[in-house]
TIRO-2110 file (N, C-alpha, C; in Angstrom, 1 decimal):
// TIRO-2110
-36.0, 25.5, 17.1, N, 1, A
-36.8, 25.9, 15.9, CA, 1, A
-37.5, 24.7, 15.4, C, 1, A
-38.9, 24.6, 15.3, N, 2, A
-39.4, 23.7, 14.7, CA, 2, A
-39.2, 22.9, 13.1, C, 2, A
-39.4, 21.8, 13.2, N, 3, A
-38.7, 21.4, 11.9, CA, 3, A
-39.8, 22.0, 10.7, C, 3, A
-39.7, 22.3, 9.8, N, 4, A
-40.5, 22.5, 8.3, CA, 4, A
-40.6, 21.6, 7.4, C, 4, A
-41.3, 21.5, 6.9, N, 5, A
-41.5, 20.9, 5.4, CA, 5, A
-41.9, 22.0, 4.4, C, 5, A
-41.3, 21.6, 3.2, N, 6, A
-41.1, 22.7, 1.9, CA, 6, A
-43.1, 22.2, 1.4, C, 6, A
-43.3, 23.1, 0.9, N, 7, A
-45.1, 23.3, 0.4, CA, 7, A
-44.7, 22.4, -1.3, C, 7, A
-43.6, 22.6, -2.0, N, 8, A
-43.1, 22.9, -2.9, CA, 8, A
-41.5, 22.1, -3.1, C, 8, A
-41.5, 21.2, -3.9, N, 9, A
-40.1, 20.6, -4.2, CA, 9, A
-40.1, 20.6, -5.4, C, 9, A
-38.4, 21.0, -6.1, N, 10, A
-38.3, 20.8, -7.6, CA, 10, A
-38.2, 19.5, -8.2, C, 10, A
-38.1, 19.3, -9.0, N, 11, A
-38.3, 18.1, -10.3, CA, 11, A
-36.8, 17.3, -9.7, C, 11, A
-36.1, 17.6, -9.1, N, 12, A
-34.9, 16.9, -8.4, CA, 12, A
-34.6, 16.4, -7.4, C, 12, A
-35.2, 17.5, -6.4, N, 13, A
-35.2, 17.2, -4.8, CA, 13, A
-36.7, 15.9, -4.9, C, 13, A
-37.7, 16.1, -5.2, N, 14, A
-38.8, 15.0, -5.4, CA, 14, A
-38.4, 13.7, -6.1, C, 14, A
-37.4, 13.8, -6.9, N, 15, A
-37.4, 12.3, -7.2, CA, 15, A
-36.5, 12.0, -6.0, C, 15, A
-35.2, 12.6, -6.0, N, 16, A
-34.9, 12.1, -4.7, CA, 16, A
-34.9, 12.0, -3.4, C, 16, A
-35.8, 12.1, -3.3, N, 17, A
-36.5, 11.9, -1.9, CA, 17, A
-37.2, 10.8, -2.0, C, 17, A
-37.8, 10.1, -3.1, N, 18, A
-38.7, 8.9, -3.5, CA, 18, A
-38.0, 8.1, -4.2, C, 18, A
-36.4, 8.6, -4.7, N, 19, A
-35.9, 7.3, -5.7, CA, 19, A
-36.4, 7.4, -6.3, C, 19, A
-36.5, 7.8, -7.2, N, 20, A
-37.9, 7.9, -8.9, CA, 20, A
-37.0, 8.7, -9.6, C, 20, A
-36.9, 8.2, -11.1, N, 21, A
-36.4, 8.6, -11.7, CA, 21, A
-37.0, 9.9, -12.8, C, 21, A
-36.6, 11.2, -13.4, N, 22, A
-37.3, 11.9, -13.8, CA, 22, A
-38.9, 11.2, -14.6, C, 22, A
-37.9, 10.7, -15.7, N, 23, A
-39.5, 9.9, -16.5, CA, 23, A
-40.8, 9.6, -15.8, C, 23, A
-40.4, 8.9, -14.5, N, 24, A
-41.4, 8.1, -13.3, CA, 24, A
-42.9, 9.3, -12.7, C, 24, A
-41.7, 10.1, -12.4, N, 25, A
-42.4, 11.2, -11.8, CA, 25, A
-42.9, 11.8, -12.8, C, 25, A
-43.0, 12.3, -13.8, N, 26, A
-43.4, 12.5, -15.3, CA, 26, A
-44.8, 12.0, -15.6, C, 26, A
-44.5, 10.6, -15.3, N, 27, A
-46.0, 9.5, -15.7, CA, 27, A
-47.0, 9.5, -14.2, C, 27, A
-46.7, 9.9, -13.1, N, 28, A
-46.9, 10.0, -12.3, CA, 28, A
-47.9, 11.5, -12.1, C, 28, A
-47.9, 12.2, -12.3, N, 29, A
-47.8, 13.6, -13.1, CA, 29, A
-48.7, 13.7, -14.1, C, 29, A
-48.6, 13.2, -15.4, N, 30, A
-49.3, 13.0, -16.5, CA, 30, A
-50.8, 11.8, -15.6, C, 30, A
-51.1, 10.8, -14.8, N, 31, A
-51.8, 10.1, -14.6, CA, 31, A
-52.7, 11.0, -13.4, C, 31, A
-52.3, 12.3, -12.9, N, 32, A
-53.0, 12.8, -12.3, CA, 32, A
-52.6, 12.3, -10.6, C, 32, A
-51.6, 11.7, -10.2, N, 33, A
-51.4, 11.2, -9.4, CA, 33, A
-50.9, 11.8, -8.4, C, 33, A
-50.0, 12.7, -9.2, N, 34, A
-49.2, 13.9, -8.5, CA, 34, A
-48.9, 15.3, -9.0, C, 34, A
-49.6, 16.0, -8.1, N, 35, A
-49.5, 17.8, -8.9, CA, 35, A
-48.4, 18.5, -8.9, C, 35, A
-48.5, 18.6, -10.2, N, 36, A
-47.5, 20.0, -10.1, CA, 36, A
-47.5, 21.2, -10.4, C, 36, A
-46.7, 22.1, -10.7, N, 37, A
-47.3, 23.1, -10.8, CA, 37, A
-46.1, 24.2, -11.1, C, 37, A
-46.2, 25.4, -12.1, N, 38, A
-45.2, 25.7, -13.2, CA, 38, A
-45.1, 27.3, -12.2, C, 38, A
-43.3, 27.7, -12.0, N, 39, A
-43.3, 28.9, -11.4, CA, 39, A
-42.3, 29.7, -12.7, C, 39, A
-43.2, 30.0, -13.3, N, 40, A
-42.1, 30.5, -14.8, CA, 40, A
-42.1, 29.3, -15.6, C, 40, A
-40.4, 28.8, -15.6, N, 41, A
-40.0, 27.7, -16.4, CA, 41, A
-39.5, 26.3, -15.6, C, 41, A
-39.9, 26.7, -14.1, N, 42, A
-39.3, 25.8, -13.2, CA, 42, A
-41.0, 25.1, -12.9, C, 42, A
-40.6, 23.2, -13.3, N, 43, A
-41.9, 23.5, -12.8, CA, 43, A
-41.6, 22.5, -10.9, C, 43, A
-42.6, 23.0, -10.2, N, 44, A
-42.3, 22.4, -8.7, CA, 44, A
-43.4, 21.2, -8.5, C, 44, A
-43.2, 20.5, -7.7, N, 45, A
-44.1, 19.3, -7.5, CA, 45, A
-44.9, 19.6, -5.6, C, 45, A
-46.1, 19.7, -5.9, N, 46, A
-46.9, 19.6, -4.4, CA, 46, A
-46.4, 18.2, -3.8, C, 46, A
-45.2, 18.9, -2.6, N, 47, A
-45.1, 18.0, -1.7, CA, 47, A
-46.2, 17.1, -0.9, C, 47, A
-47.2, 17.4, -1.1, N, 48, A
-48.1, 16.6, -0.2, CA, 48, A
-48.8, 15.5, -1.2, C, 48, A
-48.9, 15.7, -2.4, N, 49, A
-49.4, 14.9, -3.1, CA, 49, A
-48.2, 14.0, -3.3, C, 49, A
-47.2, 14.1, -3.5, N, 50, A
-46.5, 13.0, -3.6, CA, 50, A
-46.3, 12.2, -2.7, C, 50, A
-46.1, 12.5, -1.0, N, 51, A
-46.1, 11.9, -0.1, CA, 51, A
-47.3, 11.0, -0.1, C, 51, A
-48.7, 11.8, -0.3, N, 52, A
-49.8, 11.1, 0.2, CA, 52, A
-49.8, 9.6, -1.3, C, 52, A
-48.8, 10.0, -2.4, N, 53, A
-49.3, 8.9, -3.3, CA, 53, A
-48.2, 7.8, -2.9, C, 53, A
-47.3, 7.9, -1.8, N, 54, A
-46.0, 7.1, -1.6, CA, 54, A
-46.9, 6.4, -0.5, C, 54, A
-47.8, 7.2, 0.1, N, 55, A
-48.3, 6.5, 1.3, CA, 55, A
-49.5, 5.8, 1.2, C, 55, A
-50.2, 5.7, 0.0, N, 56, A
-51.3, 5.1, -0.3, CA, 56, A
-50.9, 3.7, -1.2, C, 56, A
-49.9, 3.3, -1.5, N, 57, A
-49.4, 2.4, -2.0, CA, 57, A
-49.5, 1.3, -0.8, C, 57, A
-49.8, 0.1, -1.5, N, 58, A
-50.3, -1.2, -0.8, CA, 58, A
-48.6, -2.0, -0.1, C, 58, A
-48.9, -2.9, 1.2, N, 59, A
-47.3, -2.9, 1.5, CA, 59, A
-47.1, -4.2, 0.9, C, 59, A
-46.0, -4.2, 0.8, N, 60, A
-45.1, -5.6, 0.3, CA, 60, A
-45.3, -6.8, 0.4, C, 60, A
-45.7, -7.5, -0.3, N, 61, A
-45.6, -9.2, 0.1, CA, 61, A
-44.3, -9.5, 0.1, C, 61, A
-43.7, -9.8, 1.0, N, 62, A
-42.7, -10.4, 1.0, CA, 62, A
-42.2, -11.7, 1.8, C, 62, A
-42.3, -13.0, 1.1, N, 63, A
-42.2, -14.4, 2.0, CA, 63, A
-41.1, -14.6, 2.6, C, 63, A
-40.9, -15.4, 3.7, N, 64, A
-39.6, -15.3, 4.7, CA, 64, A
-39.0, -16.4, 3.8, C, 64, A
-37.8, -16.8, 3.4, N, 65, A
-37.1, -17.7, 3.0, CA, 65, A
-37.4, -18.9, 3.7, C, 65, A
-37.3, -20.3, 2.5, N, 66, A
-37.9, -21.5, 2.8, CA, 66, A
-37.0, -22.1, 4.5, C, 66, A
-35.4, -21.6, 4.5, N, 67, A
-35.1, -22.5, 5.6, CA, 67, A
-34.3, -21.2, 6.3, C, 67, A
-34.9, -19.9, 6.7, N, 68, A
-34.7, -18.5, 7.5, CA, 68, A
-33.6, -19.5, 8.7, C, 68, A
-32.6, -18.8, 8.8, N, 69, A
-32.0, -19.0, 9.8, CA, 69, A
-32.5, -18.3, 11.4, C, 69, A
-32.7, -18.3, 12.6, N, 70, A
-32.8, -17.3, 13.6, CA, 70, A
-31.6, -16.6, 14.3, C, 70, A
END
């Protein structure tokens, strides 16, 4: 059976899948960054827009330590 991806993740499963805490995703949300979208009183977050804003993020500078062992 082919693997799926959900169209649609709640305010729970989305932060943890990104480590983000409710508030994060919230401002995230509010900035237009990531859609969401209200089924009643549950509201769900467009899995694709969160991915594509996790993957549009610039990569890390990270310097090797002054005396790196091999």
């Amino acid at each position: 059976m082919p693997e799926t991806t959900a169209i649609h993740l709640s305010v729970r499963d989305a932060c943890a899948r990104h480590n983000l805490s409710r508030s994060a995703l919230y401002i995230l949300i509010g900035q237009g960054k990531i859609a969401a979208v209200k089924n009643g009183r549950r509201t769900l977050i467009v899995t694709r827009t969160l991915d594509d804003h996790f993957a549009s993020l610039p990569p890390a500078q990270i310097k090797a330590p002054a005396h790196a062992h091999a």
